[in-house]
C-alpha positions in Angstrom: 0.0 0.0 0.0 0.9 3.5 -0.8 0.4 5.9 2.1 -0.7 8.5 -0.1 -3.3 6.4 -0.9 -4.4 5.3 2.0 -7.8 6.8 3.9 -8.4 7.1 7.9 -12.0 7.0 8.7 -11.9 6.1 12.1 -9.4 5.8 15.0 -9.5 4.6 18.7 -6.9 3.9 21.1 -7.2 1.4 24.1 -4.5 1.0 27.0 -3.5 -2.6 27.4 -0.6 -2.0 30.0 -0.4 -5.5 31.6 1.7 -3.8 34.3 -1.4 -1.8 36.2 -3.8 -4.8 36.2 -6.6 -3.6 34.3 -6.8 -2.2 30.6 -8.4 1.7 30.3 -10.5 1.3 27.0 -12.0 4.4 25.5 -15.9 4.5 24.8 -15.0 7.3 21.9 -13.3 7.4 19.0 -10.2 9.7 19.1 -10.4 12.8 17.3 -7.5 13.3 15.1 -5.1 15.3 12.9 -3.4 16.0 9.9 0.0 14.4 11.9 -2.0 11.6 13.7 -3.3 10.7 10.3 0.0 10.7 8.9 1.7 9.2 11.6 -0.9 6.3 10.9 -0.5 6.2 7.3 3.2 5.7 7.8 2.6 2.7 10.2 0.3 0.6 8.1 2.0 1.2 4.9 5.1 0.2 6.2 3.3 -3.1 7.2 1.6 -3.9 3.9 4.6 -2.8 1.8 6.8 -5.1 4.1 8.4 -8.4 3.9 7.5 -9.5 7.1 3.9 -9.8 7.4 2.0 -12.9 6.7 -1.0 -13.8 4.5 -3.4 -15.7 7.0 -6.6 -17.1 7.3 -9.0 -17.2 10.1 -9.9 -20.5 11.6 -13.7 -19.8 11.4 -15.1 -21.8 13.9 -12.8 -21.1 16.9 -11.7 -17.2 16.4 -13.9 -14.6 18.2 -12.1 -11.7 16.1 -13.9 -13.1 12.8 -17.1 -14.0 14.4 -17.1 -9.9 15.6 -15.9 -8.9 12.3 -18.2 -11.2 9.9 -20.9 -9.0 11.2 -19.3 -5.6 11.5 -20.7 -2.0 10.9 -19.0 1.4 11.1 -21.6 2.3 13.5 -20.4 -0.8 16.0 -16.7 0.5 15.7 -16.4 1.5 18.9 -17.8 -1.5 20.5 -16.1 -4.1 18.3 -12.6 -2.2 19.1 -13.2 -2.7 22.8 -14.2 -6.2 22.8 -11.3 -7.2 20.4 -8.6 -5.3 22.9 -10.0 -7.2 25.8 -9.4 -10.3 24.2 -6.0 -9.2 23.5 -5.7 -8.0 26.9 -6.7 -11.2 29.0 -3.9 -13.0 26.8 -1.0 -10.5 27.9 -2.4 -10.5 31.8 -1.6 -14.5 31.9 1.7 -13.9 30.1 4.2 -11.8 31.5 6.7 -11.7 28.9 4.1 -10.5 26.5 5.4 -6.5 26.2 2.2 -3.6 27.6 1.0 -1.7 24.8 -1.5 0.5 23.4 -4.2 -0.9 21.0 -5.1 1.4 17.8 -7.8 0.4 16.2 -8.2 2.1 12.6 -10.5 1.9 10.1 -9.1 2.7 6.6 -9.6 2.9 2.9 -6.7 2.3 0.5 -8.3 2.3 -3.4 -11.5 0.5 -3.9 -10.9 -1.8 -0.2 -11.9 -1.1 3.2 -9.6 -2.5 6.1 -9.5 -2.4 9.7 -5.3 -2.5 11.2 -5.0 -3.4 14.5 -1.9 -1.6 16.0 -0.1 -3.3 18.7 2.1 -0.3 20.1 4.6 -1.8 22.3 5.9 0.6 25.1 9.3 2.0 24.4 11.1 3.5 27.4 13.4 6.5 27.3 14.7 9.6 29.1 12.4 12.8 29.4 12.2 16.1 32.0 10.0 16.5 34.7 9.9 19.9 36.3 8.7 19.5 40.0 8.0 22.1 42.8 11.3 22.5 44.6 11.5 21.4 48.4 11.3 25.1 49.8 8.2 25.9 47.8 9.8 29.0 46.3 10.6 27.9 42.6 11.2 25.2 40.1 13.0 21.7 40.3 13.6 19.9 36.9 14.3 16.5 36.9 15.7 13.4 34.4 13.1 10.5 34.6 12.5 7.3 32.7 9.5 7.2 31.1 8.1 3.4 30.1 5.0 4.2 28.3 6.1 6.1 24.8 4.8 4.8 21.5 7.1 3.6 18.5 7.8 6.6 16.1 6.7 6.3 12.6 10.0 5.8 11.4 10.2 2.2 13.5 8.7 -0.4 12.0 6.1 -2.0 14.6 6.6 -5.8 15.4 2.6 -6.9 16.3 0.0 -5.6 13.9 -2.6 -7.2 11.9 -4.8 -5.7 8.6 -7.4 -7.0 8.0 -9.9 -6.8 4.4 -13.1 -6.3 5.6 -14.9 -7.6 2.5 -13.6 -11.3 2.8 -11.5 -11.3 6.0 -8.5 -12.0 4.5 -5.4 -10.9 7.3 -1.8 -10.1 7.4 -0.3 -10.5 10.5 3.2 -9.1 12.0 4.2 -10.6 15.1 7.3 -11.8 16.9 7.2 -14.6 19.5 7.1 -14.4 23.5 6.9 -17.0 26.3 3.6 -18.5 26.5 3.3 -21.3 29.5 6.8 -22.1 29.0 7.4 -22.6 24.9 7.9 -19.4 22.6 4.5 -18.7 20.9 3.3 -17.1 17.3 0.3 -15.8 20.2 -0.9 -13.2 18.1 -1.8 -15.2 15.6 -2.4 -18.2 17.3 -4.1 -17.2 20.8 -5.4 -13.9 19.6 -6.9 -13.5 15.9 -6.9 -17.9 16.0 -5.5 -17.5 12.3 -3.2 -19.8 10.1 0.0 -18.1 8.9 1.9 -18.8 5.9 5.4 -17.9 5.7 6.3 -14.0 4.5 8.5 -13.2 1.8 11.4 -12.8 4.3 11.3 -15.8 5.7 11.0 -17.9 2.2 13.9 -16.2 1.3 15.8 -17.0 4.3 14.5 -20.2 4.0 15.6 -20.8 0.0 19.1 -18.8 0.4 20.0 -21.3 3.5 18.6 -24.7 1.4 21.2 -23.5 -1.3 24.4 -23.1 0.9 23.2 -25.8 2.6 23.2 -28.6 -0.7 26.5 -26.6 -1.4 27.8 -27.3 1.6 27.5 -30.8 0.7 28.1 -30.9 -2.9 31.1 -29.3 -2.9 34.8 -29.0 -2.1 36.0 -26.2 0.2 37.1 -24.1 -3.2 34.7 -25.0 -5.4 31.8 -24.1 -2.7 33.1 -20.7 -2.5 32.9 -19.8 -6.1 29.3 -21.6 -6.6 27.9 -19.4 -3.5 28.9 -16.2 -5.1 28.0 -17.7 -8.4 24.0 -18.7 -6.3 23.5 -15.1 -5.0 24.3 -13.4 -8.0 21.7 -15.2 -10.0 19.0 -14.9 -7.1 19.9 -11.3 -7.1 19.5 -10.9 -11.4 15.7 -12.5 -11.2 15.0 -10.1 -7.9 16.5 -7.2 -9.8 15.2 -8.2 -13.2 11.9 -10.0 -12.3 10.8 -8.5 -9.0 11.6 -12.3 -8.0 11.7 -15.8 -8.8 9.9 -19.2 -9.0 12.0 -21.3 -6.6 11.6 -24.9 -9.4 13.0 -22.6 -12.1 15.6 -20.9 -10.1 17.4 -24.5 -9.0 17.3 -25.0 -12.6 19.6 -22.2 -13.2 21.6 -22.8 -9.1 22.4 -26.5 -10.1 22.6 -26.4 -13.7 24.4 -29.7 -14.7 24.1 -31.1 -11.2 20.9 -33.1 -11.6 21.7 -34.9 -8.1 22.0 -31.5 -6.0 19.0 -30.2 -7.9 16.9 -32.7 -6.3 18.6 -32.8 -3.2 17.2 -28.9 -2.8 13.6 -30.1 -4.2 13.5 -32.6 -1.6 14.1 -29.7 1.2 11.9 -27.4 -0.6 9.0 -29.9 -0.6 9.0 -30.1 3.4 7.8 -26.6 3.4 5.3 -27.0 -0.1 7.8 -24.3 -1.8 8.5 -26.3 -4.8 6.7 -24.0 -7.0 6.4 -21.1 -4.3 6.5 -17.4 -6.8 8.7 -15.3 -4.0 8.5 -11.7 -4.5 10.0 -9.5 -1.8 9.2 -5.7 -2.1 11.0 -4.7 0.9 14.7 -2.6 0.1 15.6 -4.0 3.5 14.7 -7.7 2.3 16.5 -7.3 -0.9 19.7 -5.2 0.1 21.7 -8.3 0.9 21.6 -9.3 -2.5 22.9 -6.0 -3.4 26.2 -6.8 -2.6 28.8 -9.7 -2.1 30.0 -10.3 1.5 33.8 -12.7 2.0 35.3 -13.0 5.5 38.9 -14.4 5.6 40.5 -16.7 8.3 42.3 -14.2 8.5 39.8 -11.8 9.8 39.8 -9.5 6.5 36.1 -8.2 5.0 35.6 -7.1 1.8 32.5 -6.0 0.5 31.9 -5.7 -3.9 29.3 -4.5 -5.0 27.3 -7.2 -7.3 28.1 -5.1 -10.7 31.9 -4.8 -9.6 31.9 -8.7 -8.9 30.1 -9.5 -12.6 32.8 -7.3 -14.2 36.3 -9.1 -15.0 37.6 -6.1 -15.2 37.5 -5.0 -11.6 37.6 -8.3 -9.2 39.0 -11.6 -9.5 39.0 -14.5 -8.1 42.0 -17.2 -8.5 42.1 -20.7 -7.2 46.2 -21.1 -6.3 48.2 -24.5 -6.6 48.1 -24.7 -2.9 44.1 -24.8 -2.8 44.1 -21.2 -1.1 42.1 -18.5 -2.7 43.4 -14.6 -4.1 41.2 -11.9 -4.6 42.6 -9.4 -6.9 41.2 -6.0 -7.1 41.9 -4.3 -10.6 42.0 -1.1 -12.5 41.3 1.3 -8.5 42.2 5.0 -9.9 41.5 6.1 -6.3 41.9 4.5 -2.7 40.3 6.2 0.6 40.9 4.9 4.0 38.7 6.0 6.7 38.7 6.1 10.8 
C-alpha cells in the first residue's frame, strides 16, 4: 500500500498495559489530525509494503475476532474495538513476557478496499524532563526520569500488527514470538486472531538462500563451494533485480545447472515446506539489500564488501584458485583509494 493512498475514517486507542492490572478502553473514537493521520499512514503502509507480514486465514469456527468482524458495521466501531482489545488484553495479563502496549484500532480505505489494522504499540522507554515544585516551595525543580510508556515513532517499524480486508477477512499478521506457559508462541496469531499463517517473503527467502548453501555445503569442495555461493546469490539477485523475483523450481534450474543430483537434493528440502513452486516476491529494500552486494570473510579476519556489478565485471575483481588450494582476490584497475577512521 501507498500511504498517499491510503484513507483514515476512524481511529481509537485502548490501554493494554499488563503492568497496572486492568486495561483503560476508550468508549469514543479519538479525534485526530493531519499528523496523527499521517503518523498512521506511515505505520500501516510500512506493514503492507513489508516483507514481514504474513498472509493468513482465520480459523472460522474457533476465532472470536472473525465471528465480531463477519458481522461488523462502522456504526459498531467502537464497541467491536473494545471487545477485540479485551481479548487481546486477558492473553498478555496471563503472560508476562508478552510486552504492555496501546491498542489502535483504525478503520481505513486504500483504493477501492476497506480495512481495519490493528496496532499493537509496544511501550518504548526513554529519558524525558519532569519539572517538580522544589523542596522550599519557592521555585522550580527539573528532573531526568525514565518514562516506560512512549509509542514507537513512525520511522520504527512495529513488530505486532494485523490488517485486515473487511470484504472477505483475508489478514496479514506481523508478530514476533514471547513465552507462552513455558514454549515461545506465534500468540498473536495463534491465541489472539486464531489464524493460520503462511510464511512471508522474508522468511521464504531465508529459507531458500539457507537450502542452497546448505546442498552446497554438501556438494562441494571447500574451493569450489566458494565460487558456486557467489556464483547462487548473484543469480538470485539478477531475477530479484530483473523480475521482481523468482519461481523457486526454475531458479534451482539455473543454481544446479548440470548437477541433476544436487537439484533434487534442494527439491526434496523445498518440498518439506510445499515451496517447490512457491513465486517469492519481496518488495521490501531491506529484504532485498543483501543481495545488493557480495560479503567474504577471511580466516584471517579481512572483510571485503563488492558490489554485485563490480563482482560480474572481470575487469574490476577476480578470483583465483592457487596451486596450494588457497584463494586470491585481486582487485583491478582502483584509480582512487580512501581509507577512513
Amino acid at each position: 500500500m501507498n500511504r498517499e493512498d491510503i484513507r483514515i475514517k476512524k481511529v481509537i486507542i485502548h490501554i493494554l498495559d499488563s503492568t497496572i492490572g486492568m486495561p483503560v478502553l476508550s468508549d469514543t473514537e479519538l479525534e485526530y489530525g493531519s499528523e496523527i493521520a499521517d503518523f498512521l499512514k506511515e505505520h500501516i503502509a510500512k506493514i503492507s509494503s513489508g516483507d514481514d507480514a504474513k498472509e493468513c486465514r482465520f480459523y472460522k469456527e474457533e476465532s472470536e475476532v472473525y465471528h465480531i468482524l463477519n458481522s461488523y458495521a462502522d456504526e459498531d466501531f467502537v464497541a467491536v474495538s473494545k471487545d477485540i482489545a479485551m481479548m487481546l488484553y486477558e492473553i498478555m495479563k496471563s503472560n508476562i513476557d508478552i510486552p504492555p502496549a496501546d491498542l489502535m484500532a483504525v478503520r481505513f480505505k486504500e483504493g477501492e478496499g476497506e480495512y481495519l489494522a490493528l496496532l499493537k504499540m509496544n511501550y518504548k522507554t526513554f529519558f524525558t524532563h519532569r519539572t517538580m515544585p522544589s523542596e522550599d516551595g519557592e521555585g522550580n525543580s527539573n528532573e531526568i526520569i525514565r518514562h516506560k510508556s512512549l509509542l514507537p515513532p513512525e520511522s520504527q517499524r512495529l513488530t505486532e500488527a494485523a490488517i485486515i480486508r473487511l470484504d472477505d477477512l483475508a489478514v496479514w499478521v506481523l508478530e514476533r514470538k514471547y513465552e507462552v506457559n513455558g514454549e515461545k508462541t506465534n500468540y498473536f496469531s495463534y491465541l489472539f486472531l486464531k489464524c493460520s499463517a503462511h510464511l512471508s517473503h522474508k522468511s521464504k527467502l531465508s529459507i531458500v538462500s539457507k537450502a542452497v548453501e546448505s546442498i552446497q555445503k554438501e556438494g562441494f569442495d571447500e574451493s569450489e563451494r566458494f565460487e558456486r555461493q557467489m556464483r547462487a546469490k548473484s543469480i538470485m539477485q539478477e531475477e530479484i533485480e530483473e523480475k521482481g523475483g523468482f519461481v523457486v523450481e526454475e531458479l534451482a534450474e539455473k543454481i544446479f545447472d548440470g548437477q541433476p543430483e544436487l537439484k533434487v537434493a534442494f527439491q526434496d528440502k523445498m518440498e518439506k515446506y510445499d515451496m517447490v513452486k512457491e513465486e517469492i516476491q519481496p518488495q521490501s529494500e531491506n529484504t532485498v539489500r543483501k543481495f545488493q552486494s557480495q560479503h567474504l570473510y577471511t580466516d584471517t579476519g579481512i572483510e571485503i564488501k563488492i558490489p554485485m556489478e563490480q563482482y560480474k565485471n572481470p575487469r574490476s575483481v577476480e578470483f583465483i584458485t592457487n596451486p596450494d588450494g588457497t584463494i586470491s582476490v585481486w582487485i583491478k584497475n582502483i584509480e582512487h583509494l580512501e581509507a577512513k577512521l
